[in-house]
C-alpha positions as CSV (number, residue, x, y, z in Angstrom):
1,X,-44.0,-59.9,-83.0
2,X,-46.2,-62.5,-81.7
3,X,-46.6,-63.1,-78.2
4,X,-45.9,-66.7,-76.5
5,X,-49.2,-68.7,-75.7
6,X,-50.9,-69.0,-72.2
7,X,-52.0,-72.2,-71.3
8,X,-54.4,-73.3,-69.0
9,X,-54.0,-76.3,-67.4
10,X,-56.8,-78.6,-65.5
11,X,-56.0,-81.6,-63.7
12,X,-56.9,-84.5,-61.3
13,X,-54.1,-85.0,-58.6
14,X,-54.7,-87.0,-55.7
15,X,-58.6,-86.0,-55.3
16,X,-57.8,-82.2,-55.8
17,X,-57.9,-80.9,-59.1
18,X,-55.3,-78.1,-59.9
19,X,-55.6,-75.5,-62.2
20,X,-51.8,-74.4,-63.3
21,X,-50.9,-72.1,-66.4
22,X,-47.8,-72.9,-68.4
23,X,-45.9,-71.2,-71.4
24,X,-45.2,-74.7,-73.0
25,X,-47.4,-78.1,-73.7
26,X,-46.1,-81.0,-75.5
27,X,-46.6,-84.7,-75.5
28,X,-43.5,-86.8,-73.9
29,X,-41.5,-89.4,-75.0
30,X,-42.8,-91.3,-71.8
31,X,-46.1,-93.0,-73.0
32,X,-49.2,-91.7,-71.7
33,X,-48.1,-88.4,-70.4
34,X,-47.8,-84.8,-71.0
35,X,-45.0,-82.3,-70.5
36,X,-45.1,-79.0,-68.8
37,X,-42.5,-76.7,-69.0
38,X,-42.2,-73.3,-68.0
39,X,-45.4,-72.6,-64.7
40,X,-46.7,-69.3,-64.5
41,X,-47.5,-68.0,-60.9
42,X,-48.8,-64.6,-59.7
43,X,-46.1,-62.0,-59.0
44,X,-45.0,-61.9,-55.3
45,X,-45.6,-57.6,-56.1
46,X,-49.4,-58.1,-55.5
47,X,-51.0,-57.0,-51.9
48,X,-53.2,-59.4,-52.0
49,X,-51.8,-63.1,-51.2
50,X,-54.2,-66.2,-53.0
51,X,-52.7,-68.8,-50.0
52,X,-53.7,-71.5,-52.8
53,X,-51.8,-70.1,-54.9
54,X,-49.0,-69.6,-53.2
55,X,-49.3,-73.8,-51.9
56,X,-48.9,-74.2,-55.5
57,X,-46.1,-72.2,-55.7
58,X,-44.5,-73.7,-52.9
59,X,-45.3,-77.4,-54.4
60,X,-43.7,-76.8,-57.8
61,X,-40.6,-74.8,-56.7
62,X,-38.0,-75.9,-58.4
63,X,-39.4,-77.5,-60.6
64,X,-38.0,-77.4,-64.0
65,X,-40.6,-79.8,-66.4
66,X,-43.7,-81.8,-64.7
67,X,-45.1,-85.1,-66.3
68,X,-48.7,-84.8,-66.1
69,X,-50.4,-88.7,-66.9
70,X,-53.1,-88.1,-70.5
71,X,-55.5,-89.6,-68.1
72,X,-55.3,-87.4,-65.1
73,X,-56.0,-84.4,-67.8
74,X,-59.8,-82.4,-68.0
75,X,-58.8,-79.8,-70.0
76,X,-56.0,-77.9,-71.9
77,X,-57.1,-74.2,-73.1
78,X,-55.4,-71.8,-74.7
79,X,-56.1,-68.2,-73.0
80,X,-55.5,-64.8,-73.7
81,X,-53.9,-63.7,-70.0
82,X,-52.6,-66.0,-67.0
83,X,-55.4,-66.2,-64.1
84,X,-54.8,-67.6,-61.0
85,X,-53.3,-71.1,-60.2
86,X,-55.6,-72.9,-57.8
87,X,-56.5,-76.0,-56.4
88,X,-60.1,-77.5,-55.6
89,X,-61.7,-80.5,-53.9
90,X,-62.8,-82.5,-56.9
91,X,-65.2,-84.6,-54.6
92,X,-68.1,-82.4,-56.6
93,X,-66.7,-83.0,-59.7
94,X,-69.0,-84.4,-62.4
95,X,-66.4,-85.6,-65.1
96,X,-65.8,-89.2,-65.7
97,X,-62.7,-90.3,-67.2
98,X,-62.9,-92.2,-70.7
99,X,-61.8,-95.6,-70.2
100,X,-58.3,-95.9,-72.1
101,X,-56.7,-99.3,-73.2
102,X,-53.0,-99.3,-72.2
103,X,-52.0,-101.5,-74.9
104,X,-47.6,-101.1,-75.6
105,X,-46.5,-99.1,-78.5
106,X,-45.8,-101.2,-81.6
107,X,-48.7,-103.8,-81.2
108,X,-47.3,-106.1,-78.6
109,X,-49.2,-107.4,-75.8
């Protein structure tokens, strides 16, 4: 029996880019984004608290499925095991979006 993928998630979010993990990864029906279903967080079992982590946590509880905008995406790995969630200042960053034309489905203008 195979085991469910691990993903990896990096993204830019209000100057911050977050690193999530996530079970599923597909593109939506609303143009231009992704969804994420399913978040993977630490267990609460651990001595050791991350407090980004747990910020995370706290800013996706509840939620069922997140919309993530294609262009906001860095990168989307698969990985073996679930690490941990973070979030860093992405004032260092070095990665320059791709300009995108966001030209309407079906040709119209």
């Amino acid at each position: 029996m195979s085991k469910s993928p691990v993903y990896k998630i990096l993204f830019v979010n209000q100057g911050q880019t977050y690193e999530i993990y996530a079970r599923s990864i597909v593109q939506s029906e609303l143009y231009g984004f992704i969804e994420v279903e399913e978040l993977l967080f630490g267990e609460r079992t651990q001595v050791v608290v991350d407090p980004a982590e747990e910020k995370l946590k706290a800013e996706f509880e509840g939620v069922k499925r997140s919309y993530i905008p294609m262009h906001s995406v860095i990168r989307i790995d698969e990985v073996e095991q679930q690490g941990v969630a973070k979030i860093s200042d992405a004032a260092g960053n070095v990665v320059t979006p791709f300009p995108m034309p966001m030209n309407k489905p079906g040709g119209a203008d």
